[in-house]
C-alpha positions as CSV (number, residue, x, y, z in Angstrom):
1,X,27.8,-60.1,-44.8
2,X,29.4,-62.0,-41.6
3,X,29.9,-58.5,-40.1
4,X,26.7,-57.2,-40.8
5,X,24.9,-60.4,-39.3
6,X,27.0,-60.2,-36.0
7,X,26.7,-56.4,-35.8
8,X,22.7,-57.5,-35.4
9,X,22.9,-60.4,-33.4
10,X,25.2,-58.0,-31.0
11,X,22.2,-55.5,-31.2
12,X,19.3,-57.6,-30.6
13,X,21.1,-58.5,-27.4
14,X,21.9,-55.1,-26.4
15,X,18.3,-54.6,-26.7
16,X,17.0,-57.6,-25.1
17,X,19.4,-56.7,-22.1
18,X,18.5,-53.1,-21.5
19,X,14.5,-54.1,-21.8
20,X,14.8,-56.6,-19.3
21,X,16.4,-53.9,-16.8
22,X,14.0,-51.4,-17.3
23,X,11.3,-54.2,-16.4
24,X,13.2,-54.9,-13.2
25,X,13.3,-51.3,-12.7
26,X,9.7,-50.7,-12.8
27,X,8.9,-54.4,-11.0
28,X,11.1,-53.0,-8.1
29,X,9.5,-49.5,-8.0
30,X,6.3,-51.0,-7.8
31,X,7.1,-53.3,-4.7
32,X,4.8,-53.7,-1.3
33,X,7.5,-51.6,0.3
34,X,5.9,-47.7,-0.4
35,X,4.7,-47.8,3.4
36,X,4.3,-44.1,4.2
37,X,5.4,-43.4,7.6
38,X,3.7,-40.7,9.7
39,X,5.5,-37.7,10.3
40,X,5.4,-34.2,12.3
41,X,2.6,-33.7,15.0
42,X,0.9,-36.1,14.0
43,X,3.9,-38.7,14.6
44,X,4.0,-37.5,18.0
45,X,0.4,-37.6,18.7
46,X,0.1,-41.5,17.5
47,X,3.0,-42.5,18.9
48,X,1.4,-41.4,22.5
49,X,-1.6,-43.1,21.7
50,X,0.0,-46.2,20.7
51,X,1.8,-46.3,24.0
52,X,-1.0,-45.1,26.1
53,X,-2.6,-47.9,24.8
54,X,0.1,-50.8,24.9
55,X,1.4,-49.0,28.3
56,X,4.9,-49.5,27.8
57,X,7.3,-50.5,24.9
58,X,8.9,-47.9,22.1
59,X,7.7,-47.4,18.7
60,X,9.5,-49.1,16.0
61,X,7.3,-48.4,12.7
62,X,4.7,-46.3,11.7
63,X,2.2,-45.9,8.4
64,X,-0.2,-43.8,7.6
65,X,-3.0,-45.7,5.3
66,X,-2.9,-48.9,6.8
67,X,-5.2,-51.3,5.2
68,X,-6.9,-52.1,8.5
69,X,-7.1,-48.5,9.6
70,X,-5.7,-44.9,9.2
71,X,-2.8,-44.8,11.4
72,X,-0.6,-47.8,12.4
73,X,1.9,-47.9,14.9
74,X,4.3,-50.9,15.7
75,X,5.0,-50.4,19.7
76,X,7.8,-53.0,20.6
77,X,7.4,-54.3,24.0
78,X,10.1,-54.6,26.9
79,X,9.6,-58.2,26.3
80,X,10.4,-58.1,22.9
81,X,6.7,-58.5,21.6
82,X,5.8,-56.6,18.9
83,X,2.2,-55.1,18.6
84,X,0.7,-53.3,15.7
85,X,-2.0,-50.4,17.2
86,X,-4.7,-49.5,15.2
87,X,-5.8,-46.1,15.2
88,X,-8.4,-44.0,13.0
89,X,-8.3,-40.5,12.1
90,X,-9.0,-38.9,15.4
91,X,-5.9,-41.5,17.4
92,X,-8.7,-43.2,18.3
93,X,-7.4,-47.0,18.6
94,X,-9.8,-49.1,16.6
95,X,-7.2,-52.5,17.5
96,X,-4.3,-53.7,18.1
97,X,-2.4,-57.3,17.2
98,X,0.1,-58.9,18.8
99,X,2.8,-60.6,16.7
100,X,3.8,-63.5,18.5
101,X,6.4,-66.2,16.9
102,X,3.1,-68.8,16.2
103,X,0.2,-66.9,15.2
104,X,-1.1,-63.1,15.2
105,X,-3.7,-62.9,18.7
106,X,-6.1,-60.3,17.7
107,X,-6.0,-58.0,20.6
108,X,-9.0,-56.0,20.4
């Protein structure tokens, strides 16, 4: 009877353990961190208007689907400022913000 009750306890925690991974699984898989980047022509052709607009720097993100416009593209300066540039459908910028160590300055 011993056996059998220890047999079950080692279950039940076998089970608890393997449920609680699969939750961390799915927590993790579900993270803020599914940023699309742009890619192909379309990479190319945001990343010159980032820089057009910025007028110096080098891109060092990108997303597509933004939740302040279609395209994003991070453009970090020579000074080491980093700017987000907004851009619709067309690479039309729509804004950019500057990330500076205090506050965000809303650039246009």
């Amino acid at each position: 009877m011993r056996r059998t009750k220890r047999i079950a306890i080692a279950a039940a925690v076998t089970v608890a353990a393997l449920t609680t991974a699969g939750v961390a699984a799915v927590s993790a898989s579900t993270s803020d961190d599914t940023d699309t980047p742009i890619t192909g022509t379309d990479l190319q052709t945001a990343s010159d208007a980032a820089l057009d607009s910025t007028g110096q720097g080098r891109v060092t993100g990108t997303e597509i689907g933004d939740e302040e416009s279609y395209y994003e593209v991070e453009v970090t300066l020579d000074d080491g400022t980093e700017v987000d540039v907004q851009l619709d459908a067309q690479f039309q910028v729509v804004g950019t913000e500057a990330d500076t160590a205090d506050t965000d300055a809303d650039q246009g």
